[in-house]
C-alpha positions as CSV (number, residue, x, y, z in Angstrom):
1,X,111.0,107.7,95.4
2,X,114.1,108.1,93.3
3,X,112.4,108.1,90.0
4,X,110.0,110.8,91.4
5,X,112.5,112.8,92.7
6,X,114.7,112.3,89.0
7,X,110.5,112.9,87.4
8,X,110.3,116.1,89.7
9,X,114.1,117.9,88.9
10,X,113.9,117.3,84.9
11,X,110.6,119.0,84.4
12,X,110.0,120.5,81.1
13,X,108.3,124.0,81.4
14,X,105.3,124.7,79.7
15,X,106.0,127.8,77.1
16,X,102.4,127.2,75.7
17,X,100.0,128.5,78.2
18,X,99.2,132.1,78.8
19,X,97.7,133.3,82.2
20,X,93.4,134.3,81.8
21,X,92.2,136.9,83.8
22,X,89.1,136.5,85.4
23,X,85.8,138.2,84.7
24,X,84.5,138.8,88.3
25,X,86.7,141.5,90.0
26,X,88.0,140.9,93.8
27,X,85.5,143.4,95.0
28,X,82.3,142.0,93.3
29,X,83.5,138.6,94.5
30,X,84.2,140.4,98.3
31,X,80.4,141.5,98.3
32,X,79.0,137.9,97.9
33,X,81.6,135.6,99.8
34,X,80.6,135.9,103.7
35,X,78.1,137.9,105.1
36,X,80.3,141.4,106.2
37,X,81.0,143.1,102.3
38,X,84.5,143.6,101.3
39,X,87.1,142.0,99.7
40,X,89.3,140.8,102.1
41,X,91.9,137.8,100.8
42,X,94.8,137.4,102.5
43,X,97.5,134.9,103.8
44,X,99.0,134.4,107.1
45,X,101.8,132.7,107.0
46,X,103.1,131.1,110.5
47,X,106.1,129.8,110.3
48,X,108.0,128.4,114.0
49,X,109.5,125.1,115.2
50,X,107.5,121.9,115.6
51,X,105.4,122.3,118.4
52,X,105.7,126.0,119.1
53,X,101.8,126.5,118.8
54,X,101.0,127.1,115.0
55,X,98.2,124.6,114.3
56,X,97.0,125.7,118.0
57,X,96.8,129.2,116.4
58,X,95.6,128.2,112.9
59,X,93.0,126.6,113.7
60,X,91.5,128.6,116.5
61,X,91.7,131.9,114.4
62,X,90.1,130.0,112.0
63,X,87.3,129.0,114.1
64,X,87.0,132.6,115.8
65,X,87.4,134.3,111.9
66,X,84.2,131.8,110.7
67,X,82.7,132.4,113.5
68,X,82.3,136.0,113.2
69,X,81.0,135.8,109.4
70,X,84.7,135.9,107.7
71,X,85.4,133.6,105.2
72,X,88.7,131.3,106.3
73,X,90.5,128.6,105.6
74,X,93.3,126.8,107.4
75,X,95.9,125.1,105.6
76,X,97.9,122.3,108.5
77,X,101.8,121.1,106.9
78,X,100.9,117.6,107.7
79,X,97.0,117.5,106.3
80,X,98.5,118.9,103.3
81,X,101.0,115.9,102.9
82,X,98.2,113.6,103.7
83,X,96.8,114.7,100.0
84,X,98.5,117.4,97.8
85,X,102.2,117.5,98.6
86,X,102.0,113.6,99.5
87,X,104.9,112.7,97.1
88,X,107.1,114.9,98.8
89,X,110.1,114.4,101.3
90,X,112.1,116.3,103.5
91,X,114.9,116.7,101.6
92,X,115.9,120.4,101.4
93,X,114.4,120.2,97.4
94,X,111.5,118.7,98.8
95,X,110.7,121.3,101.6
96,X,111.3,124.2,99.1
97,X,108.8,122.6,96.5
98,X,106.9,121.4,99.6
99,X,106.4,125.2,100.2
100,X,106.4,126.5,97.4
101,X,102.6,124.7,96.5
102,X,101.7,126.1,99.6
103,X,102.2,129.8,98.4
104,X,100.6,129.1,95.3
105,X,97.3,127.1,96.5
106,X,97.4,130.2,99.6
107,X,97.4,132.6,96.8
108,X,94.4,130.9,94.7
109,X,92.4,130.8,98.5
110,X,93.5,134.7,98.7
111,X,92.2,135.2,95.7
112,X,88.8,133.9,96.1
113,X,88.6,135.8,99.0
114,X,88.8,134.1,102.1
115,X,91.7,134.7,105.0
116,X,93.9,132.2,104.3
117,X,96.2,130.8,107.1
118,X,99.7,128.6,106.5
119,X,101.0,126.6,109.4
120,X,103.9,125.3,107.9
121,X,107.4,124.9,110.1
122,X,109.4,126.9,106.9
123,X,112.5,126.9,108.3
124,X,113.9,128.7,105.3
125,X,114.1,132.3,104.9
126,X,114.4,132.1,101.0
127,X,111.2,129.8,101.1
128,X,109.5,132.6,103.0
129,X,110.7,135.6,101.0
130,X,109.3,133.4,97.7
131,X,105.8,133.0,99.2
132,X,105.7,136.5,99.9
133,X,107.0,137.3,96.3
134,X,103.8,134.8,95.0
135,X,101.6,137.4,96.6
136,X,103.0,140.6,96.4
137,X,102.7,139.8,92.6
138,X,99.1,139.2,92.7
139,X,98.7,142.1,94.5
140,X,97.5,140.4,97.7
141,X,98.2,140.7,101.3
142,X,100.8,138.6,102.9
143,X,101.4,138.1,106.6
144,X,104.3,136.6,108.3
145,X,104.1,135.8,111.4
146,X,106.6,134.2,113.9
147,X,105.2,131.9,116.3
148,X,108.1,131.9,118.9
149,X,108.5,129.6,121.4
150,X,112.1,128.5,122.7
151,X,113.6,125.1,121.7
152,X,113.4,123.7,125.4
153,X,109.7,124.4,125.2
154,X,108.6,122.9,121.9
155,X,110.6,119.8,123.2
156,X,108.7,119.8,126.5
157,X,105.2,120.0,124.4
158,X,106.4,117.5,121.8
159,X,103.3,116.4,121.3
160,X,103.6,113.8,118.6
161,X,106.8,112.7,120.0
162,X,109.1,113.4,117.0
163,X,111.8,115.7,119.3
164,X,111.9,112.4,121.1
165,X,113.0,110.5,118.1
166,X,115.1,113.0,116.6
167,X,117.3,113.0,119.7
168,X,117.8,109.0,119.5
169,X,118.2,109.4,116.0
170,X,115.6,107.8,114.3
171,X,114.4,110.7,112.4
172,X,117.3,112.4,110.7
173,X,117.3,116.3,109.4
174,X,114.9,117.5,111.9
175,X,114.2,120.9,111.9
176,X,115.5,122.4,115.8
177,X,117.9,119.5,116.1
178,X,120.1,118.6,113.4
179,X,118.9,120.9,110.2
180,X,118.7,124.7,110.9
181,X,115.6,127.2,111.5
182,X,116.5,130.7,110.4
183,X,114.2,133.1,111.9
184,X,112.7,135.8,110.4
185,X,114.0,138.8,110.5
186,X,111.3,141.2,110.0
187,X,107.6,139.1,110.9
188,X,104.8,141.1,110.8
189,X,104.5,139.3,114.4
190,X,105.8,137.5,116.9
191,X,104.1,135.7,119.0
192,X,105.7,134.2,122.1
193,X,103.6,131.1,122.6
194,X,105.9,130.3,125.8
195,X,104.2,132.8,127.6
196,X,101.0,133.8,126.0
197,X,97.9,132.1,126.0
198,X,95.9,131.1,123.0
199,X,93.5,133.5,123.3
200,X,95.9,136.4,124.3
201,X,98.0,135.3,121.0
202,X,94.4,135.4,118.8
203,X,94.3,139.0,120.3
204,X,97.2,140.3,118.7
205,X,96.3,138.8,115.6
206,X,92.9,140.3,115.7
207,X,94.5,143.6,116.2
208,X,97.0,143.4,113.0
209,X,94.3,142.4,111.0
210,X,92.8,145.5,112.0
211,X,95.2,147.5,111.2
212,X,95.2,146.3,108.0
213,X,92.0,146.6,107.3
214,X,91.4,143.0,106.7
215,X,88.7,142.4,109.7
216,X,86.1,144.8,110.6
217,X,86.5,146.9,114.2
218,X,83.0,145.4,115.3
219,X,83.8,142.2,115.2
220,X,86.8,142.4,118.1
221,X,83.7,145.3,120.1
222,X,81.6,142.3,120.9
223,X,80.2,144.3,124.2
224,X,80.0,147.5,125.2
225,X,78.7,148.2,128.7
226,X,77.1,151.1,129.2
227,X,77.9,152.0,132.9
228,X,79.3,155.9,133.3
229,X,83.3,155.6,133.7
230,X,84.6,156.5,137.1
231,X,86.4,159.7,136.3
232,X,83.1,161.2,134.9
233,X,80.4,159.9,137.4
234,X,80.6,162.7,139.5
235,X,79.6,164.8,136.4
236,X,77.0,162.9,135.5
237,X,75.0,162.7,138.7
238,X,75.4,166.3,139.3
239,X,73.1,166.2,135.8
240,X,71.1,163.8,136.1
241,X,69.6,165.8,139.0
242,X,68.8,168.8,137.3
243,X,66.9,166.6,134.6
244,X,63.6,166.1,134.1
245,X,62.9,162.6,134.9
246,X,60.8,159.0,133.9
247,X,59.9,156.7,136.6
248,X,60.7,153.2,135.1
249,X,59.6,149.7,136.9
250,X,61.1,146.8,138.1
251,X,60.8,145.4,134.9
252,X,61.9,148.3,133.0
253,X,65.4,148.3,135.4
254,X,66.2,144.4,134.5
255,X,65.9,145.0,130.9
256,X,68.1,148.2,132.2
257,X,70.9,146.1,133.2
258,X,70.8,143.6,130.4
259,X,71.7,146.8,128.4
260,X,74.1,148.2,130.8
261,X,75.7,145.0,131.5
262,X,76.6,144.4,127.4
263,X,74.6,141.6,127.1
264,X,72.6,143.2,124.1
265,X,75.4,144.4,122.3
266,X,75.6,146.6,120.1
267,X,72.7,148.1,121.7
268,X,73.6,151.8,123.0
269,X,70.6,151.9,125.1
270,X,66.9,151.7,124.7
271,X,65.8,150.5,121.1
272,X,64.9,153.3,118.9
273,X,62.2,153.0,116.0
274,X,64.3,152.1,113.4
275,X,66.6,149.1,115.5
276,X,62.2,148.2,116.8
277,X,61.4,148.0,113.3
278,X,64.5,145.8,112.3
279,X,64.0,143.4,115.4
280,X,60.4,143.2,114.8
281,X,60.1,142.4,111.1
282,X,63.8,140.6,110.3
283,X,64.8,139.4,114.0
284,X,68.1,141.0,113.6
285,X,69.8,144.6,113.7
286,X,71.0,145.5,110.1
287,X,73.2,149.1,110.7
288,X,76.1,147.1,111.2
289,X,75.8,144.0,109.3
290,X,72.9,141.1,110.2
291,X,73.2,140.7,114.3
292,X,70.8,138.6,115.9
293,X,68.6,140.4,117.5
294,X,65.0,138.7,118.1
295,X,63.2,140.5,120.9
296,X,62.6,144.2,121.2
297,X,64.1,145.8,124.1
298,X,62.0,149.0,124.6
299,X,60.9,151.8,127.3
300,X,57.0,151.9,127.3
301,X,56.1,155.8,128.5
302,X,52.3,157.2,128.7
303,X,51.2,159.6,126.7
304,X,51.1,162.4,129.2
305,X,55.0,161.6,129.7
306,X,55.5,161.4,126.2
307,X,54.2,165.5,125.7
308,X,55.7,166.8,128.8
309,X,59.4,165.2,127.6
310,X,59.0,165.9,123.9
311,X,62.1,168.0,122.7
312,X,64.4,167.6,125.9
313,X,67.8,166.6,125.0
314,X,68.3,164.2,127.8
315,X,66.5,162.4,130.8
316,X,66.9,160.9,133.6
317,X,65.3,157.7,134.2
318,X,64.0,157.2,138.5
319,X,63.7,154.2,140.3
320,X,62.1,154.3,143.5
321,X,62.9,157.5,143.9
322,X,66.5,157.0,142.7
323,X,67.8,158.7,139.5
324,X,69.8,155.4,138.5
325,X,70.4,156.7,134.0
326,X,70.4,159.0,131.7
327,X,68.7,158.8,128.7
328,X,70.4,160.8,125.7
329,X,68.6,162.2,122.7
330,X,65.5,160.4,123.2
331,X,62.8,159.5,120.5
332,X,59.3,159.1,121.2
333,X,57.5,157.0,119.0
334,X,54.1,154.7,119.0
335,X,53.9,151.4,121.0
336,X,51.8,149.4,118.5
337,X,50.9,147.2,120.9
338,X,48.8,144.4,119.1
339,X,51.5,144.5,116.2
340,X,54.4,143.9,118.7
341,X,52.7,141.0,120.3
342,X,51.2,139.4,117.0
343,X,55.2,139.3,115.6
344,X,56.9,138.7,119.0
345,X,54.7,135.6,120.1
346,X,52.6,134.6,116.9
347,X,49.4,135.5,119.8
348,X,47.5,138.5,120.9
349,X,45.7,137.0,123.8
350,X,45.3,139.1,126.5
351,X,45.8,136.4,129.6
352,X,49.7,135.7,128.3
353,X,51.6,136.7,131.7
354,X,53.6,139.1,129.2
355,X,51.5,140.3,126.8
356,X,49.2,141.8,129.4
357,X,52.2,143.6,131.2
358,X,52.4,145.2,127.5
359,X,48.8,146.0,127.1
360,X,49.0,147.8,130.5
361,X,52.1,149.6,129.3
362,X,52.3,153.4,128.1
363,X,50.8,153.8,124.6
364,X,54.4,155.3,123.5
365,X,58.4,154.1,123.5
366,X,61.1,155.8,123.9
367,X,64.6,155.1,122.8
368,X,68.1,157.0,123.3
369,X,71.5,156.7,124.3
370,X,71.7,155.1,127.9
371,X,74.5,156.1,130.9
372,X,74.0,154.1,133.7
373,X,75.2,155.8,137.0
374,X,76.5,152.8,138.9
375,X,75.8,148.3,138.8
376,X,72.6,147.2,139.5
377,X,72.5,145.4,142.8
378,X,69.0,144.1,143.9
379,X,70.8,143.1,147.7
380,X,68.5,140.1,147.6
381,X,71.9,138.0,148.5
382,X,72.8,136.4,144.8
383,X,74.4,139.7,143.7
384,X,77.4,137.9,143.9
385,X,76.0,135.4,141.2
386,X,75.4,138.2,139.2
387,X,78.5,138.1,136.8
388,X,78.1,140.4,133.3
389,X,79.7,139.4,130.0
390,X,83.5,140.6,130.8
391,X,83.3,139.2,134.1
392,X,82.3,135.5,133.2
393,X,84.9,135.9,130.5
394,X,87.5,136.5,132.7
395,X,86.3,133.1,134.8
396,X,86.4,130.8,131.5
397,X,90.1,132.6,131.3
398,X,91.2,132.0,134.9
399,X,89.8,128.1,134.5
400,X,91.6,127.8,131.2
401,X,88.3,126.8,129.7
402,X,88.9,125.6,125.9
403,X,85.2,125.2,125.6
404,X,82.3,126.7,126.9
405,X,78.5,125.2,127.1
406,X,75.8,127.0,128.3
407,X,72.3,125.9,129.9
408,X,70.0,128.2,129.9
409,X,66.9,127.3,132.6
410,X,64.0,128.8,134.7
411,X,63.0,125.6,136.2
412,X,64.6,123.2,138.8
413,X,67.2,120.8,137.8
414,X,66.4,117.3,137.4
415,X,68.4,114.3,136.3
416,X,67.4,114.8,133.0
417,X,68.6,117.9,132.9
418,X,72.0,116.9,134.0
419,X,72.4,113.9,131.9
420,X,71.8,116.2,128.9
421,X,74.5,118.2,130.7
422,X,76.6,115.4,131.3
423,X,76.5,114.2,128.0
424,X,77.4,117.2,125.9
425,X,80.5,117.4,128.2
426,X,81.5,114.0,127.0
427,X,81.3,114.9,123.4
428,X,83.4,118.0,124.2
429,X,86.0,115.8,125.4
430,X,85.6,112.7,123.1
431,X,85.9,116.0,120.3
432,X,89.6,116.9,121.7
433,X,88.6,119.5,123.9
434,X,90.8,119.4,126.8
435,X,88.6,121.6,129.8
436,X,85.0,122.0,128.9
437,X,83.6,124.2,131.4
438,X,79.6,124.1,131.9
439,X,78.0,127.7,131.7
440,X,74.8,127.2,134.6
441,X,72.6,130.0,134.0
442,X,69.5,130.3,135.3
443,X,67.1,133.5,134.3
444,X,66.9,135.6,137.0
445,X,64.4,138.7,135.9
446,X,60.7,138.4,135.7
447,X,59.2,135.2,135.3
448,X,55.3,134.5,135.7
449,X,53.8,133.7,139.4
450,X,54.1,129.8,139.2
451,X,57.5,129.8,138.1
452,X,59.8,128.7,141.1
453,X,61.3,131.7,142.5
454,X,64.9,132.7,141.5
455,X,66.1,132.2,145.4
456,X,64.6,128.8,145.8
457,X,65.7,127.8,142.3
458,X,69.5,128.9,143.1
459,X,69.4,126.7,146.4
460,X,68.4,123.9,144.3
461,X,71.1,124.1,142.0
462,X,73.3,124.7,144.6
463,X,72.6,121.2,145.6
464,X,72.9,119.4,142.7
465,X,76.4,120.7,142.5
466,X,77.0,119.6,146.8
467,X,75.6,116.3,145.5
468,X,78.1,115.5,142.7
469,X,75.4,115.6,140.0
470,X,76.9,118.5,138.4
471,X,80.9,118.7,138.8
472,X,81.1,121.8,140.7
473,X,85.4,122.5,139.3
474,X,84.2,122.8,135.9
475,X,80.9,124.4,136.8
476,X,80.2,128.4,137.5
477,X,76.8,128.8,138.3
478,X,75.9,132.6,137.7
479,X,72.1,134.4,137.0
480,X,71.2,136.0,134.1
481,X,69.5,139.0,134.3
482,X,67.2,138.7,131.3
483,X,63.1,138.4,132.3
484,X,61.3,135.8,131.0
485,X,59.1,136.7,127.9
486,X,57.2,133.7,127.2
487,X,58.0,133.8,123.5
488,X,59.1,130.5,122.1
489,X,61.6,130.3,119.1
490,X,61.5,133.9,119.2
491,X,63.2,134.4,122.4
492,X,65.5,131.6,122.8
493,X,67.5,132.9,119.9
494,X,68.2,136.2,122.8
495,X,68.7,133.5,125.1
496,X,71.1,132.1,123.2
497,X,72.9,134.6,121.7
498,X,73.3,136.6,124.7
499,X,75.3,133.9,126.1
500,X,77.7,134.0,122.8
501,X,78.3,137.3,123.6
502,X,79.3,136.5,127.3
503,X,81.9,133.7,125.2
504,X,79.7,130.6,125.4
505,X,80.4,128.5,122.5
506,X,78.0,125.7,122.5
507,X,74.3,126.1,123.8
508,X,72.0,123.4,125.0
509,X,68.4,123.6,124.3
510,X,65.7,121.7,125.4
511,X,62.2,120.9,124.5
512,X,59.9,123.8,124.5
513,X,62.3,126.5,125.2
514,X,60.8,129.7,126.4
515,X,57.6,127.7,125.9
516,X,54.6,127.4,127.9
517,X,50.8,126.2,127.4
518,X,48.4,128.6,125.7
519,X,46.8,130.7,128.5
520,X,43.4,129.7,127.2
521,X,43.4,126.6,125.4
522,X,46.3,124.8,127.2
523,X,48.1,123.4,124.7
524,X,51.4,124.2,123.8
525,X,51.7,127.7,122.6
526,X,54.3,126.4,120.2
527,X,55.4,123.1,118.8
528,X,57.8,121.9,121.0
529,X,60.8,121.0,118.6
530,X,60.6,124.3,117.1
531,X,63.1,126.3,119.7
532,X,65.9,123.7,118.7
533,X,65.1,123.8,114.9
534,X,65.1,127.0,114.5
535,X,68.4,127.9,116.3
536,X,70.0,125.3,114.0
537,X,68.8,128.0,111.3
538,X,68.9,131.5,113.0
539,X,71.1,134.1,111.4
540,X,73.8,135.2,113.5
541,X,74.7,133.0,116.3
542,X,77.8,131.6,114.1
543,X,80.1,131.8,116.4
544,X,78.2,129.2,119.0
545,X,77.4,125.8,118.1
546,X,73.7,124.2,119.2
547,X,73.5,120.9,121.0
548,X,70.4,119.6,120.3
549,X,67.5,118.3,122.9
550,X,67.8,114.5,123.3
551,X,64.8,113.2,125.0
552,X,65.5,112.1,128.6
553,X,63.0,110.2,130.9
554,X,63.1,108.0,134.1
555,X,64.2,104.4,132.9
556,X,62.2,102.2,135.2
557,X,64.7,99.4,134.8
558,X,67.8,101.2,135.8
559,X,66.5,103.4,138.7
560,X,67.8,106.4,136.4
561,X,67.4,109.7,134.3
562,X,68.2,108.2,130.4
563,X,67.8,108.7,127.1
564,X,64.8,107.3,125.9
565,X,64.6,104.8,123.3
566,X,61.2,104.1,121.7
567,X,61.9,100.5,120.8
568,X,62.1,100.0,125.1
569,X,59.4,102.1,125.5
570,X,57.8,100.5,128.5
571,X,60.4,100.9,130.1
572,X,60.5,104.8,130.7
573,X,58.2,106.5,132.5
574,X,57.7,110.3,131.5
575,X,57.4,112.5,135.0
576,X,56.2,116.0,133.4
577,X,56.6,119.6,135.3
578,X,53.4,118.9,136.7
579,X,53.4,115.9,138.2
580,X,56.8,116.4,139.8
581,X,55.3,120.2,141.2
582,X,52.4,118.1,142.8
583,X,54.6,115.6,144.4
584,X,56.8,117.9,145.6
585,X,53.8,120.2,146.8
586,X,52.3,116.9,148.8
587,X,56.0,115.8,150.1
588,X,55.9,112.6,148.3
589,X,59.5,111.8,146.7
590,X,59.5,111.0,143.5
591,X,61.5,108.0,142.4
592,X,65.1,107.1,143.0
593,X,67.5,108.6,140.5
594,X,64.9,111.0,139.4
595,X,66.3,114.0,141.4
596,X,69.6,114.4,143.7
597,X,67.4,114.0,147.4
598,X,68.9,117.3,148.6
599,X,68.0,119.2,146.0
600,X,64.4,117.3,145.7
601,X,64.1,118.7,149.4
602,X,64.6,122.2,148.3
603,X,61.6,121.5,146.2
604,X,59.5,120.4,148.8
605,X,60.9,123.2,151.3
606,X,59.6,125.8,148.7
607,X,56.2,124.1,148.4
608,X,55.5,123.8,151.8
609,X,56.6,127.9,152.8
610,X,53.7,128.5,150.3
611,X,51.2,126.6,152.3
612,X,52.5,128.6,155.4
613,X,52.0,132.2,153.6
């Protein structure tokens, strides 16, 4: 190590080589790298002790920064001596050049571009200040940032052990023990990891790099619910009831509360014709950068509505007598019904459960700014199950979830069902996530008349968690208030990325999602691989990750719900939705380890109450 040390302190400087500037500008190069334009190359440096938090902070900024369409890189201080700096000790010349390659391969990242982040202990100030220097030159934004947690604390954490071995000795010059940290002085940050969380820590990031300009506003406005604020409700009711008024349906009120709720953020209410137009033809709203956006959520009117309303500046929308919104600005424009249906489902056919509730709709649409007068509550006794975005954000908070998995169903759950379940948590945890919690979420709008109904369904579930199938402390069970619109890969891209929004960040999907057999020639309506495929390639939905179906089926030889191998095929038996509604409708039980018994009898319970009506 000598001889490189001897190799490293008696280089000869170059005096040959003259700096080439490059042909494509930052901002031409900020209009092609990532999907939201601008130029936005930057470093964050985070500089603290050994285990005060700054790979924690790297990396999950990172992810969140990717996630939400910025180019980002993280840069860890001991994956970089694994390669570039791997020559190097940690001898004061060492850290200083050890840092100083840093700066210089930050810069180079900066320049490209992408957000840059450093977690690199630099205890020294001087080290800092020339880093800085690298990139003030360039003309380049550079962030320190202090990640602050107390000595006592880092040595509590001491994850890898080395405070442990520093104290006994065996590791000499240690940074916080027997070689000196200076602090910064002047950070563009501190964060104090000893009594922040992660995410509160990601926050105050988020909100400098707004500041500067570096990340959009819309990417830290993920929901907006569109409820009237307290202080003004008063005010608006008094309005509401001098305004003329639209009766809206049942159906019309849960797409109502989707809106009002955040769930289709950015949405502002009602679609108008030009956000239609963008969700019909590219599947994604475009005013504010590509968000996924795959089914239109629209307010049907009939004509006679349609004259009598035309250039009022607001309405308000009934329900059962009830003035429950108010509708600002609204456009009126044609519900081209066969075109909607022929995009949305790929089918025009009349006898789809959806598609005729559209072809009985109002020949216009009506779009406008929406201010819901108080929560939707349907007092059916799951209200309380009925938790929006923020509120189910707040739960994954309280449970100190690091990762979130979502199942999205409208069916009973079977063993199947939770093995896929089951399994993804395992991966979570085999990946180093520390408290995966499971996201269960059944629909709970409209779904067609043989669908089990939303009350019966939630009794099931509610015994597959008493029955251990499920583990109900890193479960929350909670309905979504979406109807069911039949619509294949179309729709399970909403499905999905409405649960992004409510901070799931993996999604299960099955076979068939959102599928269902052709109303007149009982096939599949569409192919049953296709929902998973093409959320593996849907614009938009970076920010959650998609678990893949794995076929389950009933294992003959093990009494259990498994994943099927082909080369023991006589082994499994496939029980389809059918079969398993016709056992349950004649009381037979199906075999052992196919469903958890209590929640079987739910099944049967339902069946039997409809031979009673």
């Amino acid at each position: 190590m000598s001889g490189v040390k001897k190799l490293r302190t008696n280089l000869i400087m170059s005096t040959n080589v003259v700096y080439q500037a490059h042909h494509v500008s930052r901002s031409k190069r900020g209009q092609v790298v990532g999907t939201r334009g601008g130029f936005r190359g930057c470093t964050i440096w985070l500089t603290g002790l050994s285990g005060a938090g700054k790979t924690t902070i790297s990396f999950a900024l990172e992810e969140y920064l990717v996630s939400h369409a910025i180019p980002c890189y993280s840069l860890d201080g001991d994956n970089i001596r694994h390669g570039l700096n791997k020559n190097l000790g940690f001898t004061t010349e060492d850290r200083e050049e050890n840092i100083r390659r840093i700066a210089e391969v930050a810069r180079l990242f900066a320049d490209a571009g992408l957000v840059c982040i450093t977690s690199f202990i630099s205890p020294f100030t001087k080290d800092r200040d020339e880093a800085r220097k690298i990139h003030v030159s360039a003309g380049l934004p550079f962030i320190e940032i202090f990640v602050h947690a107390p000595l006592e604390v880092c040595e509590k954490r001491d994850v890898k052990g080395l405070y442990k071995k520093a104290r006994a000795g065996e590791i000499k010059g240690f940074t916080g023990i027997d070689s000196e940290y200076e602090r910064p002085e002047a950070p563009e940050l501190v964060l104090k990891t000893g009594e922040l969380s992660v995410n509160e820590c990601i926050s105050q990031v988020l909100e400098l790099l707004r500041e500067q300009n570096i990340v959009p506003t819309e990417i830290m406005e993920e929901m907006n619910e569109l409820f009237v604020p307290e202080n003004k409700l008063n005010l608006a009711v008094a309005d509401a009831n001098t305004l003329p008024t639209i009766s809206i349906t049942k159906l019309d009120l849960q797409w109502m509360q989707v809106l009002a709720e955040g769930w289709a953020s950015p949405l502002k209410g009602f679609m108008r014709e030009r956000e239609f137009l963008q969700v019909l033809h590219f599947g994604n709203l475009l005013d504010d950068g590509a968000i996924n956006m795959s089914i239109p959520i629209v307010l049907p009117v009939s004509t006679e509505k349609k004259q009598e309303l035309d250039g009022c500046a607001a309405v308000a929308l009934e329900y059962q007598g009830s003035r429950v919104a108010i509708l600002r600005n609204p456009e009126f424009y044609e519900h081209r019904k066969e075109e909607r249906c022929a995009r949305q489902w790929g089918t025009t056919c009349p006898q789809h459960p959806y598609i005729k509730k559209i072809m009985e709709a109002g020949d216009w649409l009506v779009g406008g700014d929406l201010e819901v007068l108080e929560r939707i509550k349907w007092n059916d006794g799951l209200d309380q199950y009925r938790l929006t975005p923020f509120q189910l954000k707040q739960k994954f908070k309280d449970m100190n979830a690091d990762a979130v998995f979502a199942f999205q169903l409208r069916n009973p759950v079977h063993n199947g069902h939770a093995l896929l379940m089951q399994d993804t948590k395992r991966r979570l945890l085999e990946r180093g996530y520390k408290n995966p919690v499971l996201l269960l979420h059944p629909l709970g709008g409209w779904t067609k008349d043989d669908d089990v109904p939303l009350d019966w369904r939630m009794k099931q579930h509610a015994a597959v968690l008493e029955e251990g199938i499920l583990d109900p402390a890193s479960t929350i069970v909670a309905i979504f208030p979406s109807p069911m619109m039949y619509a294949g890969p179309t729709e399970v891209q909403w499905h999905c990325r409405a649960r992004m929004v409510a901070g799931a960040s993996f999604y299960i999907v099955g076979r068939d999602p959102a599928g269902m057999p052709h109303p007149e020639t009982k096939r599949d309506l569409y192919e049953p691989t296709h929902g998973g495929k093409v959320l593996t390639m849907a614009p938009g939905l970076t920010s959650v990750e998609i678990i893949p179906f794995k076929v389950a089926a009933y294992n003959k030889t093990k009494r259990a719900m498994d994943f099927y191998d082909k080369e023991r095929h006589a082994e499994f038996e496939f029980i389809s939705g059918t079969k398993m509604r016709n056992m349950a409708r004649s009381g037979e039980n199906p075999p052992d380890g196919f469903m958890a018994p209590k929640a079987w009898k739910v099944l049967v319970d339902y069946y039997t109450s409809l031979k009673k009506d």
